[in-house]
C-alpha positions in Angstrom: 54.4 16.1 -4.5 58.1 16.8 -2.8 57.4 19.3 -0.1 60.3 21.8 -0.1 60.9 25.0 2.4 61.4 28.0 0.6 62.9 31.2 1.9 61.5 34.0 2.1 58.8 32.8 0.9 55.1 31.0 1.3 53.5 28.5 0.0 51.0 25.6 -0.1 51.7 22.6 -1.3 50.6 19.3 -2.2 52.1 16.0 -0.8 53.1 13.3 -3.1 56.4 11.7 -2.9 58.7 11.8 -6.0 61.0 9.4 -6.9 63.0 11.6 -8.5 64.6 15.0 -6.8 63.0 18.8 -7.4 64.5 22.3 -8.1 63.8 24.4 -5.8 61.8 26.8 -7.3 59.2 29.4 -5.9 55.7 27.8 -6.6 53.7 29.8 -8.7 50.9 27.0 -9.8 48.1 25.5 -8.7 49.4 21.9 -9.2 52.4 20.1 -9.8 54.7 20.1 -12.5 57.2 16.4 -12.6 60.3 17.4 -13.5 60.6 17.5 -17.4 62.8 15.6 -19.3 61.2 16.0 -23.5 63.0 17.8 -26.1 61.3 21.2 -25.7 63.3 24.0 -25.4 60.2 25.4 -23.0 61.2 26.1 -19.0 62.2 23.4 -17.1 61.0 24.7 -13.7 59.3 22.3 -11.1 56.3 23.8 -9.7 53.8 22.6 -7.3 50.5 23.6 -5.8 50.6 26.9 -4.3 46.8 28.8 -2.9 47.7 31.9 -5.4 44.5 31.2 -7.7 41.6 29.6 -6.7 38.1 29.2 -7.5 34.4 28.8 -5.4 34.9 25.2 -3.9 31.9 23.5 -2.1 31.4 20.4 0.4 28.4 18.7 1.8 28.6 19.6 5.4 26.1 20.8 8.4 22.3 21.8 7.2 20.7 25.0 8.7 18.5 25.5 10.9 17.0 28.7 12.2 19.8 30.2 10.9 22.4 28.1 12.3 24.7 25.7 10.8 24.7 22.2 12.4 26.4 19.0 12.7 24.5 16.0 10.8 25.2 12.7 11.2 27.7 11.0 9.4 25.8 8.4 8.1 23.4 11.4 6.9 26.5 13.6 5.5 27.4 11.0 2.7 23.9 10.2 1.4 24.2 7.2 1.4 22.1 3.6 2.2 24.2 1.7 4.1 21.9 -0.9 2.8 23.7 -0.7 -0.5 27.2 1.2 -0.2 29.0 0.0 2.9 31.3 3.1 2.9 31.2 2.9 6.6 30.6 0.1 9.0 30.1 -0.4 13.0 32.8 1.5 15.2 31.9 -0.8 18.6 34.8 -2.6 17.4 37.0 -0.2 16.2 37.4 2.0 19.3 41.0 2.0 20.5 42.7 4.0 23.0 45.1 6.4 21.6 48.5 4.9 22.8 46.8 1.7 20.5 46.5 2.8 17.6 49.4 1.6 15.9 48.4 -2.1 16.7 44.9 -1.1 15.2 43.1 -3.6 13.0 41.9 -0.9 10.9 45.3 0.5 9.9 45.5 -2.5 7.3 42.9 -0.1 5.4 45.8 2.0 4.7 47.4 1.2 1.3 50.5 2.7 -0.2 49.9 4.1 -3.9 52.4 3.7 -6.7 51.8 5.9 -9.9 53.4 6.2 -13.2 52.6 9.4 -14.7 52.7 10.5 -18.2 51.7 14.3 -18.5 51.0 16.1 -21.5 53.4 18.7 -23.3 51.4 21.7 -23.1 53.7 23.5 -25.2 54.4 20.8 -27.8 50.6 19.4 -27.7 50.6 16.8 -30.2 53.0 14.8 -27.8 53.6 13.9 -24.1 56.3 14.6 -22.0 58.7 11.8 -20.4 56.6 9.8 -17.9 58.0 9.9 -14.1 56.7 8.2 -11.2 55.3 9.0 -7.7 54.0 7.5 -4.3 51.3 8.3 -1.7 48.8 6.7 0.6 44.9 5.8 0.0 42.7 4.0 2.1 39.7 1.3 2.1 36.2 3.0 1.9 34.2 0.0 1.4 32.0 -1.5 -1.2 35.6 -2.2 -2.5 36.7 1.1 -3.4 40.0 3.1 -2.5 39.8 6.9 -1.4 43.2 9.0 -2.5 43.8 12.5 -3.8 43.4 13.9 -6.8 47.2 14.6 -7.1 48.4 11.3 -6.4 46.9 10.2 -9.8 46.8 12.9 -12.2 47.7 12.2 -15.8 47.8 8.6 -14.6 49.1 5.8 -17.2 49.3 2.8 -14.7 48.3 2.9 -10.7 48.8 0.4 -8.4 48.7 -0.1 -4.4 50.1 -2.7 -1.8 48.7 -3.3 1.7 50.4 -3.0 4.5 52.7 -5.7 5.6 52.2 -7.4 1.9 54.8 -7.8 -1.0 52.4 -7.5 -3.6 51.3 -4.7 -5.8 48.2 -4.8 -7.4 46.5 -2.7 -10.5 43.8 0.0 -9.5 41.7 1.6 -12.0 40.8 5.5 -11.1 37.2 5.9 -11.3 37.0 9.2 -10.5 38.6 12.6 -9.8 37.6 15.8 -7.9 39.9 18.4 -9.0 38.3 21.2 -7.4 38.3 18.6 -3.7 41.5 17.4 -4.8 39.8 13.4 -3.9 40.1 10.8 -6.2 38.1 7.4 -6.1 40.4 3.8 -7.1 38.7 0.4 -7.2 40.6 -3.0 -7.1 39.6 -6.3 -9.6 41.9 -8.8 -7.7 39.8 -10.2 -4.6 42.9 -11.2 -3.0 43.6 -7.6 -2.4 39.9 -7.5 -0.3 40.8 -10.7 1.8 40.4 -10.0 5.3 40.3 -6.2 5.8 37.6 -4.0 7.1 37.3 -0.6 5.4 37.0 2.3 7.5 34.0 4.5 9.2 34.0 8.3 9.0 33.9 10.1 11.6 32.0 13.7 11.9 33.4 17.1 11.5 36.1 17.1 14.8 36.0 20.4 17.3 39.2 22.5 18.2 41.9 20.6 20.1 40.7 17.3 19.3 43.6 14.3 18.7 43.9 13.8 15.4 46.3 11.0 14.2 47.9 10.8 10.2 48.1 7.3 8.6 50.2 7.0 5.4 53.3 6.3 3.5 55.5 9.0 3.7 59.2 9.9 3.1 61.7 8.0 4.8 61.1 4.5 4.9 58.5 2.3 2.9 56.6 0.8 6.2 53.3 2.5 7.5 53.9 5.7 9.7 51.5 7.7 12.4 51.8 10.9 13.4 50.0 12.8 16.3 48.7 16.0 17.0 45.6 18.3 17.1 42.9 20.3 15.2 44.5 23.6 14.9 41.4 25.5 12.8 38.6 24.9 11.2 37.5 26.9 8.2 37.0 27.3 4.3 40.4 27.4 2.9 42.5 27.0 0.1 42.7 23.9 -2.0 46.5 24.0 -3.9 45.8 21.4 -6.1 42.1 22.2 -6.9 42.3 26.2 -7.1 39.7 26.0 -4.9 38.2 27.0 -1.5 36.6 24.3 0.9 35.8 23.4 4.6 39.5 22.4 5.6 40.7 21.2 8.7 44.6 22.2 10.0 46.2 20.1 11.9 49.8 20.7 13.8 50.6 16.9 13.0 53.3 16.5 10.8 52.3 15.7 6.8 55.1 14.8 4.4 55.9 14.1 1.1 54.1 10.7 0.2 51.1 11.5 3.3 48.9 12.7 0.4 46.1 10.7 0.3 46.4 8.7 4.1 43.5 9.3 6.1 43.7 11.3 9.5 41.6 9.5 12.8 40.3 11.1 15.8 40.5 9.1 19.0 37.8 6.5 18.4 39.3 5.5 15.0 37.1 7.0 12.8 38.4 8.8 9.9 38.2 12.3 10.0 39.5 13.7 6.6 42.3 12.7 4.1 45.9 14.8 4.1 46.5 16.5 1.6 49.0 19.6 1.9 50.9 21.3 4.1 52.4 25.5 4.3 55.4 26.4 4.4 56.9 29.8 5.5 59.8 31.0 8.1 57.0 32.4 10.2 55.3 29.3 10.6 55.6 25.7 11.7 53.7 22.3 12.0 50.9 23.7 9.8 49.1 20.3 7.7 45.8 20.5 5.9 43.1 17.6 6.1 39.9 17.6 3.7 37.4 17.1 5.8 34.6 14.1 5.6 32.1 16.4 4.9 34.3 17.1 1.7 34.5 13.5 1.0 31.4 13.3 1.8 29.8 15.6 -1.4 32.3 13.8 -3.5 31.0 10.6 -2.8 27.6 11.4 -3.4 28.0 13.1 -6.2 29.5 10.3 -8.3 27.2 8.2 -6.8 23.8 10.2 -7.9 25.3 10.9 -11.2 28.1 7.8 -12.2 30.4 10.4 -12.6 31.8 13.4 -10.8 30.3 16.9 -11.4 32.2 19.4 -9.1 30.8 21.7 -7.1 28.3 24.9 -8.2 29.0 28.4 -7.5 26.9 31.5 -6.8 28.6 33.6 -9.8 29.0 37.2 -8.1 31.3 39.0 -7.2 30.4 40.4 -4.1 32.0 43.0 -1.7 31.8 43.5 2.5 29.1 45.8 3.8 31.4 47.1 6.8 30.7 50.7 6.4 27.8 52.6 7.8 27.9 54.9 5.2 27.7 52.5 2.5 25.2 50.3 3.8 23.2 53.5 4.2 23.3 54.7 0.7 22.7 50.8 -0.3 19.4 51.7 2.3 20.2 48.5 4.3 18.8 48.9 7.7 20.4 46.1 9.3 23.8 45.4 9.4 24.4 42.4 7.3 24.4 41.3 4.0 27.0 41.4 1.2 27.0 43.7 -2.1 27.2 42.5 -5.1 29.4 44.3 -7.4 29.6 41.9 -10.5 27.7 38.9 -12.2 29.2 36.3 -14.2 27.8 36.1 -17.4 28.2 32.2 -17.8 26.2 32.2 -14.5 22.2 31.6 -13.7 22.7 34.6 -11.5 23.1 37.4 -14.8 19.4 36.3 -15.4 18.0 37.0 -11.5 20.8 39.3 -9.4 22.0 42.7 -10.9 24.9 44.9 -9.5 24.3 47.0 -6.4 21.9 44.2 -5.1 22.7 43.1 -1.6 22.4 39.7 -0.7 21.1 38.9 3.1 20.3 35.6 3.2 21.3 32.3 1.9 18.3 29.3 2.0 17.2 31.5 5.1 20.4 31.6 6.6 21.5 35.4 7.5 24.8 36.4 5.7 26.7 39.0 8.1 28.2 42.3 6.9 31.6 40.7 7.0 30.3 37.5 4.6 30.0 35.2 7.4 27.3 33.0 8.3 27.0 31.1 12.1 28.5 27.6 12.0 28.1 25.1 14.8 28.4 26.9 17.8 29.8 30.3 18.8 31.7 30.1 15.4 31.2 31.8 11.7 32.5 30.8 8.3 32.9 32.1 5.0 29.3 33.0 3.4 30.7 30.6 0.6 30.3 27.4 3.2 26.8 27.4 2.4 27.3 27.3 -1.8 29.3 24.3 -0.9 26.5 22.3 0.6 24.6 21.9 -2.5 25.0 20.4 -5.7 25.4 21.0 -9.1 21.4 22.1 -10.9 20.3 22.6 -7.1 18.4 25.6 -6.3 19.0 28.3 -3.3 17.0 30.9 -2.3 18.1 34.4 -1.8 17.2 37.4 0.3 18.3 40.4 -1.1 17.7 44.0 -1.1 17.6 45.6 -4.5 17.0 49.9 -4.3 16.1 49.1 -0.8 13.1 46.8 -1.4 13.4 43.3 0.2 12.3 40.2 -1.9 13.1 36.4 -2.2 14.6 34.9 -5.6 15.7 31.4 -6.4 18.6 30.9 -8.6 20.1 27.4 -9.9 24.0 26.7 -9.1 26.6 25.4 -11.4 29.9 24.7 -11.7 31.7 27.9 -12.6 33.0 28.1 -16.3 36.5 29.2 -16.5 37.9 31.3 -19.4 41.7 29.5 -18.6 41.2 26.8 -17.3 43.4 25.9 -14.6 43.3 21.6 -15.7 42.7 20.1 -18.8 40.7 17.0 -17.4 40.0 15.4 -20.7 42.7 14.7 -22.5 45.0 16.0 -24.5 45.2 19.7 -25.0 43.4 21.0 -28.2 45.9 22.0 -31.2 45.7 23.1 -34.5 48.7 23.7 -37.2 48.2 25.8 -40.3 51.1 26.1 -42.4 53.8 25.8 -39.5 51.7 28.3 -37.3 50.3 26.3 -34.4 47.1 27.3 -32.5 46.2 26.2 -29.1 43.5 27.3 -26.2 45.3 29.3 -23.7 45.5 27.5 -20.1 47.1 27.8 -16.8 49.4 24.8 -17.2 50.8 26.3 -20.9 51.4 29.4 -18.9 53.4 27.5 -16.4 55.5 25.3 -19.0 55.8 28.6 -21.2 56.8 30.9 -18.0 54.9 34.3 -17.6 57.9 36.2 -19.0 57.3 35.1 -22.4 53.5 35.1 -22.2 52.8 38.4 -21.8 51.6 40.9 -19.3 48.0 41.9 -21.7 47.7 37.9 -22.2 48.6 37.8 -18.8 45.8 39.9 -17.8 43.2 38.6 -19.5 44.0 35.2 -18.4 43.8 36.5 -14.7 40.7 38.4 -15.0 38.9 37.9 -17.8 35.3 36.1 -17.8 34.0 34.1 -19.8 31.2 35.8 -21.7 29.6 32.5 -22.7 30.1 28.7 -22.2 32.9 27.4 -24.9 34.3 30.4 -25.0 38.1 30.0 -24.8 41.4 32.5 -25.3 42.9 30.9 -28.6 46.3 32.4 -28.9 49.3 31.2 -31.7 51.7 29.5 -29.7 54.4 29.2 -32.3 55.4 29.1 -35.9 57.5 25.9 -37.5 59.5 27.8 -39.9 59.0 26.9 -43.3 59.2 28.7 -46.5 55.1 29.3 -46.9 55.3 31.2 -43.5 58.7 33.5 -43.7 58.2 36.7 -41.6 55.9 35.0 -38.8 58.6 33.0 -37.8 59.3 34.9 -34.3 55.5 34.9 -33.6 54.7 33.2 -30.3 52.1 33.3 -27.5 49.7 35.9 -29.3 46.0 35.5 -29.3 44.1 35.1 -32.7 40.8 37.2 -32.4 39.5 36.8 -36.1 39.9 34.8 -39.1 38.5 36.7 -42.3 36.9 39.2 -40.1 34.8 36.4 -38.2 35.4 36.4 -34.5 36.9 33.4 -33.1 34.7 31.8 -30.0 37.4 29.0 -29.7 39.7 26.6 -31.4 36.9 24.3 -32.9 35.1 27.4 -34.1 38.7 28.6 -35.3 39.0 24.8 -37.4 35.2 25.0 -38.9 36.1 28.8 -40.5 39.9 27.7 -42.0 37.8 24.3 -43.2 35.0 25.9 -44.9 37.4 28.8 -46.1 37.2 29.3 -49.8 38.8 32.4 -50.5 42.2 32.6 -51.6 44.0 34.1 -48.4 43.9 33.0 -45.1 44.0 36.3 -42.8 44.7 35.9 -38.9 43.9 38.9 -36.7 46.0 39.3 -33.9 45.8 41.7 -30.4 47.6 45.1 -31.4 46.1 44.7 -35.0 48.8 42.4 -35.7 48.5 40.5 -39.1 49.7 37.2 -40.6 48.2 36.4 -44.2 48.9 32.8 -46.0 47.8 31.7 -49.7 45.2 29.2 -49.4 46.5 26.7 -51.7 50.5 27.0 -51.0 49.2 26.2 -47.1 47.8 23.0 -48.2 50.6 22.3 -50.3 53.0 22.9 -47.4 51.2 21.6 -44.7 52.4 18.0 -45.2 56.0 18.3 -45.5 56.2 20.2 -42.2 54.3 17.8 -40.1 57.1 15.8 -41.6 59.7 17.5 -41.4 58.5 18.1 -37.5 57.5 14.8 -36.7 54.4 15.8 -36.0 51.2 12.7 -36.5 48.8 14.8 -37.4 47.6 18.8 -37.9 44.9 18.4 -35.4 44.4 16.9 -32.2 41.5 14.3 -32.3 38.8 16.6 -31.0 38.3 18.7 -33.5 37.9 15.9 -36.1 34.5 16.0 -35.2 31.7 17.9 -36.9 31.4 21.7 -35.1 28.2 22.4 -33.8 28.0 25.8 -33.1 25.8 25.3 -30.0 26.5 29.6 -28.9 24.2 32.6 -29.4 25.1 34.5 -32.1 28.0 36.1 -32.6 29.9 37.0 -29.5 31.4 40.8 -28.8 35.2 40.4 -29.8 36.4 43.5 -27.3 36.9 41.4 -23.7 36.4 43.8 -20.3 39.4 42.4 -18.4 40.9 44.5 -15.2 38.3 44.7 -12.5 38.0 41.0 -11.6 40.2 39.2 -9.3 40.4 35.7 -10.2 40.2 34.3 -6.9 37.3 33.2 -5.4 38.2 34.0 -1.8 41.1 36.0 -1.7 40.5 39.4 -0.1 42.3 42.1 -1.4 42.5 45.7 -0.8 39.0 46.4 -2.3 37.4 43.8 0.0 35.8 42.1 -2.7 35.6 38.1 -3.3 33.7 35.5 -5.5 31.2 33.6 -4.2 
């Protein structure tokens, strides 16, 4: 997206060039907004990616051994058979001399991306807002598939690329995204497109100072352009698009608007990692992110093991620095290492093994530090959450931990992490349902960006900040409007308020919510609201009314297409309706006063 300096100010942002020009707004999300141009009355502020909320990401890196994290291979890292995928091929021709690299070969791999994207209206769901357009760079893997962000082709409608030097665009089809790794996989039908290019090798993880070189399409002209600089850091960090935290490399080369997506080479021409955003703040410069192979790499083998993309598991603690003497002392830790764990997710296979005030020590034999580091390469540490990021989704680690000051062993299975708001809505459309003008949607991080936090709420707010999800399905169903109309005078002001029963049933989610008003035989419809707010309708006069004001609206239908379908109630009884909200930071690696962070 349009990069834009901000003052006073700092922000991360995702790179994709707009064709059309940006407010400049403070960024607040975790992805961008286009600039809106519908009928809804909602905000009209364009917002991009900043690292404010973010979530457990994980790559496929180094494996341990004797408690050190090494390099691999980078044939090894992507899991792959060269035999059958030729995602990388022989670099003995491919090695250039940096002051070459311009009249590279393998630079025709580099292919500009043009999107038309048609987003949905979060806040008028049963519609779409005006479609905009974008550009970026991908680049040729092999086994004729295209590597781009995530961002580049979100809520695509039509993608298409053109190689370097050609006049022709041709169609791509997105086969699959990685939100959380911000990496998106195209593939090309035409076999013109294919005709004499080689696609390029990766390259292993680089080391501090090494040249690193950006390929892409940025702003300010529409021919290839390089840029040149060095590794500046490596280390988890935060993912703008993804609300995540992975293995990322910063670079001081510059990244610009329409370099989302380009890959970034080291000196031999292998590809080191794809740009994907940059910081911005007046007390820094030159600061671009890369996602590293390794990154690529997990992505790549996950679609490839399961013909679709996963994401990447999480731990599901909440865990807390051992730092103090004194602490580790009453926790009767001898050594000093290891990491508390002050809170388990319920959603999580962790509730059923770890319990709070356990300490966790090691990590698949690898010795977590008091800090929640663990060695990497060498003479370096990273984040303990480097090792959660090796593995996949339904693997198994084994933990060391101390519980009451008794060491033992456990195994626990990692999944993705299930989000109460969900910071995307990957599969569609978002969920709706209008009753009698009053229209009911799940609560999500991009309806709180189109409805701006002002009018949401601070106690919504909250809950949607640090709230957990108690159990999988479980969603925040709030009443985002009424449609005024004669069967619902007196609710007309109602907005952004969470439902919490129906009849005195507890609501688990919006297709729960549709299954109770369907098999609802009594003669009122009562909606229980926070603050023991109340809004009662007549059975019959709601289904007299309700199709005059989906005409009078212009609204297709009273339901989105999901929740035609049968409900199977697929939950464990019925759920608590009082939520614990408060003492649970929503980020995954953000440190704050209290020390603590998820894993």
């Amino acid at each position: 997206m349009a990069v834009v300096a901000l003052s006073s100010s700092t922000s991360l942002f995702s790179t994709v060039k707009f064709h059309y020009s940006f407010s400049r707004t403070p960024i607040v999300s975790l992805h961008y907004n286009p600039p809106r141009l519908s009928s809804s009355p909602k905000s009209n502020r364009q917002k991009e990616g900043a690292g404010q909320k973010k979530q457990l990401g994980q790559s496929k890196d180094e494996r341990s051994t004797r408690g050190n994290v090494v390099e691999s291979q980078s044939t090894k890292a992507f899991g792959i058979n060269r035999k059958d995928k030729d995602f990388m091929f022989d670099s003995k021709d491919q090695q250039v001399e940096p002051s070459n690299l311009q009249d590279s070969a393998f630079l025709n791999a580099v292919v500009k991306v043009y999107c038309t994207h048609t987003a949905p209206d979060y806040s008028l769901p049963w519609q779409k807002q005006r479609q905009y357009t974008s550009t970026g760079s991908a680049f040729m893997i092999g086994d004729r598939k295209l590597l781009t962000n995530a961002h580049c082709v979100e809520h695509d409608t039509q993608v298409k690329v053109k190689r370097r030097g050609d006049d022709s665009k041709y169609v791509a089809k997105v086969l699959a995204r990685g939100i959380d790794c911000d990496v998106a996989l195209l593939s090309v039908e035409s076999e013109e497109f294919w005709r004499d290019v080689e696609p390029l090798r990766f390259g292993r993880l680089p080391h501090l100072q090494d040249s690193v070189t950006v390929v892409g399409y940025p702003l300010g002209g529409d021919t290839i352009s390089v840029t040149k600089g060095v590794v500046s850091r490596i280390e988890v960090t935060s993912y703008a698009h993804g609300s995540s935290d992975l293995l990322g490399i910063q670079i001081d080369a510059a990244i610009n608007p329409g370099n989302s997506g380009g890959p970034a080479f080291n000196d031999q021409g292998e590809c080191i990692g794809v740009a994907f955003q940059v910081y911005r703040s007046e007390e820094a410069e030159n600061i671009g992110y890369v996602i590293p192979t390794t990154v690529v790499s997990h992505f790549l083998t996950d679609y490839e093991k399961n013909g679709r993309y996963t994401g990447f598991p999480c731990l599901g603690v909440l865990i807390q620095k051992l730092e103090n003497p004194a602490l580790r002392a009453c926790l009767k830790v001898q050594s000093i290492e290891g990491v508390l764990v002050r809170r388990v997710e319920p959603t999580s296979d962790a509730n059923n093994v770890l319990k709070e005030g356990d300490v966790i020590v090691s990590f698949d034999d690898v010795r977590v530090g008091c800090e929640g580091t663990v060695p990497f390469r060498s003479n370096e540490r990273i984040a303990f959450h480097y090792l959660i990021s090796q593995k996949f989704a339904g693997d198994t680690a084994e933990l060391g931990i101390i519980r009451s000051g008794t060491t033992m062993k456990t195994k626990i299975v990692l999944n993705p992490r299930v989000h109460l708001v969900p910071y995307h809505i990957d599969e569609g459309p978002p969920s709706y349902l209008i009753i009698a003008g009053l229209v009911f949607t799940p609560l999500s991080e991009p309806l709180i960006e189109e409805e701006c936090e002002d009018s949401i709420g601070l106690k919504l707010l909250a809950k949607a900040r640090y709230s957990l999800a108690r159990f999988k399905g479980e969603q925040i169903v709030i009443l985002s409007q009424v449609l005024a109309n004669e069967v619902n005078i007196g609710y007309e002001d109602m907005s952004n308020q969470q439902v919490v029963k129906f009849n005195g049933t507890p609501i688990k989610n919006i297709h729960h919510l549709a299954h109770l008003i369907d098999s609802c035989k009594d003669r009122y419809l009562c909606f229980e609201f926070e603050d023991s707010y109340v809004a009662v309708l007549e059975r019959e006069a709601v289904a007299t009314a309700s199709s005059s004001i989906l005409r009078d609206y212009g609204i297709p239908s009273e339901r989105s297409s999901d929740l035609l379908k049968p409900y199977a109630d697929t939950l464990e009884g019925d759920q608590p309706t009082e939520k614990e909200f408060g003492d649970s930071p929503v980020s995954n690696f953000e440190i704050g006063s209290d020390g603590l962070l998820w894993a």
